[in-house]
C-alpha positions in Angstrom: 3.6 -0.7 3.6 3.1 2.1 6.1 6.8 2.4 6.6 8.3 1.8 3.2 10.6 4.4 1.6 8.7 6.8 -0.7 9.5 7.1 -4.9 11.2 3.2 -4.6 9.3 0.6 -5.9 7.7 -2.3 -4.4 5.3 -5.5 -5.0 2.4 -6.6 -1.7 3.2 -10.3 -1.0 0.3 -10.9 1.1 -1.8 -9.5 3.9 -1.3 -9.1 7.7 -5.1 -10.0 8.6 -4.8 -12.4 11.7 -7.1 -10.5 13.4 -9.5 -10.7 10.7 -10.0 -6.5 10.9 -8.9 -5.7 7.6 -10.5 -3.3 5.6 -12.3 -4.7 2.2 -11.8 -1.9 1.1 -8.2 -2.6 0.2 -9.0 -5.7 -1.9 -11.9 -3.7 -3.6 -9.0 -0.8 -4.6 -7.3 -3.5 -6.5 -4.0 -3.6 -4.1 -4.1 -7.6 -4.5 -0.5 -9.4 -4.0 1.9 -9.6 -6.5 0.7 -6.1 -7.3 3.5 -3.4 -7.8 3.6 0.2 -6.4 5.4 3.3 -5.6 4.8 5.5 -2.5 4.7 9.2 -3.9 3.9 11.3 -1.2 3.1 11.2 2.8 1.0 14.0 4.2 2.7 15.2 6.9 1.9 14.7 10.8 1.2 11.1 10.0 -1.2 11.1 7.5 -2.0 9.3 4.5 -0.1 8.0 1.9 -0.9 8.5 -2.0 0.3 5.7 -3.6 0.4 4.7 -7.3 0.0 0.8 -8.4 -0.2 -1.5 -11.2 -0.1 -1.4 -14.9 -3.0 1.1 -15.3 -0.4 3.5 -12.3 -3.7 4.2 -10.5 -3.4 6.7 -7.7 -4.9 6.5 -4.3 -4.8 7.8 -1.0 -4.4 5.1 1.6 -4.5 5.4 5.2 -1.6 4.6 7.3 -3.4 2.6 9.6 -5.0 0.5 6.4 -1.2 0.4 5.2 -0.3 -1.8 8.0 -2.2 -4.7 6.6 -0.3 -4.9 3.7 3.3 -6.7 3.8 5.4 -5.9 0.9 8.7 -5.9 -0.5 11.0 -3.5 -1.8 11.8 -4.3 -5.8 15.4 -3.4 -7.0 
């Protein structure tokens, strides 16, 4: 996720957790697969993203390191 395209929509297929290091905190946030988002902002010099996901379009800030974790796919 950390490098997808901001204000396009997407949906999180699965997680990248073969190290097992993943964060629970993304799973506790609700950003499950299947879920759809949108990227609306990046804080500059690499900082986090604020995204906004499913049907409720909660916002949260999500680190670009956590980001990594999550593999997604860009929804046309």
């Amino acid at each position: 996720m950390s490098r997808f395209p901001l204000n396009q929509s997407g949906k999180i297929l699965d997680y990248d957790n073969n190290r097992l290091m993943m964060p629970n905190k993304i799973i506790e946030m609700g950003l499950l697969p299947e879920t759809i988002f949108k990227i609306l902002y990046q804080a500059p010099f690499g900082g986090p993203l604020y995204i906004e996901f499913g049907k409720e379009n909660s916002r949260i800030a999500l680190r670009k390191e956590e980001a990594e974790y999550l593999i997604v796919e860009q929804i046309r």
